[in-house]
C-alpha positions, -999 to 999 in steps of 0.1 A, spaced: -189 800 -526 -162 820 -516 -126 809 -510 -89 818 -506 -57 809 -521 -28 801 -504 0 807 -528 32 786 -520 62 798 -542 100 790 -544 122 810 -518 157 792 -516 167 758 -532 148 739 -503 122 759 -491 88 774 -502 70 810 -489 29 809 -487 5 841 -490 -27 835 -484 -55 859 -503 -86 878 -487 -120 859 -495 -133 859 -530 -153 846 -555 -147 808 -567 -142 822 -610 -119 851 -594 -98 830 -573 -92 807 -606 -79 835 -625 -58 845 -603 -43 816 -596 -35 814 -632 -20 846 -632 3 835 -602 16 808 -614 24 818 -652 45 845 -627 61 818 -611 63 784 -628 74 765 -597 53 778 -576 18 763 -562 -20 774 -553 -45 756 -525 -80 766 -525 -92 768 -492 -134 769 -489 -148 785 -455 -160 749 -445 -122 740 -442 -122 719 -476 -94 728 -496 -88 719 -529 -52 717 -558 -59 743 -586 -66 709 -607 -94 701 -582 -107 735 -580 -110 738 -619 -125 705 -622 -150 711 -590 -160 743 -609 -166 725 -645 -192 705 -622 -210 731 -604 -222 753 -639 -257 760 -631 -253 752 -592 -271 775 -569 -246 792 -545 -240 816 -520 -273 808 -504 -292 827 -475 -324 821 -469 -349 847 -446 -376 829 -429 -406 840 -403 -436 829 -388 -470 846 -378 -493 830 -358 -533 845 -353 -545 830 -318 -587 833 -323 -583 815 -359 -555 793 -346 -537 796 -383 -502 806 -388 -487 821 -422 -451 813 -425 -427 832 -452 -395 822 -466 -372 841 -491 -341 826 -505 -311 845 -524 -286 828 -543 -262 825 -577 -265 806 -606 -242 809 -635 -232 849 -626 -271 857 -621 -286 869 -588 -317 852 -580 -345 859 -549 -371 834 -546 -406 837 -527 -426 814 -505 -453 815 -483 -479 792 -464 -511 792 -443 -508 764 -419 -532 751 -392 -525 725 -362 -503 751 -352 -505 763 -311 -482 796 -315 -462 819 -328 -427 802 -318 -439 768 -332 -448 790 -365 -410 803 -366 -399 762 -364 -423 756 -394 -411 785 -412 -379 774 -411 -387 740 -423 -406 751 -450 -379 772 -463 -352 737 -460 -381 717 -484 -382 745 -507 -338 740 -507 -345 707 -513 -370 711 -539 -341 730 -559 -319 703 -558 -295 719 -538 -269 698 -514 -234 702 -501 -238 739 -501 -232 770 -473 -264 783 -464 -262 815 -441 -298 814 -423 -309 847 -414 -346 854 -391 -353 874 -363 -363 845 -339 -336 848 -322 -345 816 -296 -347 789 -328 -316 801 -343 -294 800 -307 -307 771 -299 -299 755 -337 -261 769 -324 -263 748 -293 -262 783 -271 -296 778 -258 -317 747 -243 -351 742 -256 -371 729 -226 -403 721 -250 -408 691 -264 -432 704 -292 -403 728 -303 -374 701 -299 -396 678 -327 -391 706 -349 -355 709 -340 -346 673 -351 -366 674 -383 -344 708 -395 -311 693 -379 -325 660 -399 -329 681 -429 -297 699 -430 -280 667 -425 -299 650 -452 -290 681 -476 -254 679 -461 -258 713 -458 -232 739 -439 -256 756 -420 -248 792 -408 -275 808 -381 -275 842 -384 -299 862 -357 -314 897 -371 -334 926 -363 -371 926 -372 -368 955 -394 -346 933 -414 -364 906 -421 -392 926 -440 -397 902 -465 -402 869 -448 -428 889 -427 -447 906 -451 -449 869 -471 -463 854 -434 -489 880 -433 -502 877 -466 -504 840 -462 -523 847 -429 -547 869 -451 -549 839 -473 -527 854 -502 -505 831 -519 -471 839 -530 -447 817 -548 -422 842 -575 -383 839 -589 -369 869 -602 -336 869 -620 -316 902 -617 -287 887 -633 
């Protein structure tokens, strides 16, 4: 999670002065905010999340107390490849995140069948990767979503109808999902050629290879 502090310090008898900080990380901001105010006894820091929840330093030291070994900073890749003759799809997700100061990537893929292309393959995809959140336990955390279907994610934004009703199913069950995770979704379109990952994960599922891996570069 990344936040910003508003620093509110003494200026004249009746009246107070605010800064407010670039974005930074949660322990940082803490630190700092100890620092300014053994500068300034009188003065006071808010904690302002990107959601537009803020928090007193009290309530930001306590709220991090709670969340030790909490995944954060979340994004999670996902994509969807669909084989017409076979009528199978392999869907790939890949999800980044922190936990206690260590950076984690975890690796998930799926064969599926019942599937009738490749843009109902991207809905699944995403899906998939929202159980696998919930599988970790994870709610009331930002999760950027990055893919390089660029029609599911606009149309998760609002910016573009979905005439089909096979593809608006799968839009209520992620909006369900997210909701259900209270999750602060973020859709983030992207270039193919960055979204290697997730693709190379739906291929190998295609070619029947299963992948599920955690690696810890903390």
């Amino acid at each position: 999670m990344k936040v910003q502090i508003e620093w509110k310090y003494p200026y004249k008898k009746k009246e107070k002065k605010s800064f407010i900080s670039e974005w930074m990380d949660q322990t940082e901001a803490l630190q700092i905010a100890q620092q300014l105010e053994k500068m300034s006894p009188q003065s006071e820091c808010i904690f302002h999340e990107e959601t537009g929840i803020t928090w007193t330093k009290k309530e930001f030291k306590k709220l991090l107390e709670k969340s030790v070994g909490k995944p954060s900073q979340l994004t999670l890749f996902f994509d969807g490849n669909y084989h017409r003759h076979s009528q199978t799809a392999g869907i790939g997700v890949v999800l980044y995140y922190q936990q206690d100061s260590k950076s984690i990537r975890q690796r998930w893929n799926e064969r599926l069948e019942g599937l009738i292309n490749n843009n109902e393959a991207e809905y699944a995809a995403l899906y998939y990767g929202l159980q696998k959140v919930e599988e970790l336990g994870i709610k009331g955390e930002k999760l950027t979503i990055k893919g390089d279907s660029h029609g599911v994610l606009m149309q998760l934004k609002g910016e573009w109808p979905c005439f089909e009703e096979d593809l608006n199913r799968w839009l209520d069950k992620i909006e369900e999902k997210i909701s259900q995770l209270k999750l602060y979704p973020e859709y983030i379109p992207i270039m193919r050629n960055e979204n290697k990952e997730a693709d190379q994960l739906a291929s190998q599922a295609l070619a029947g290879i299963k992948i599920e891996s955690k690696r810890d570069d903390g």
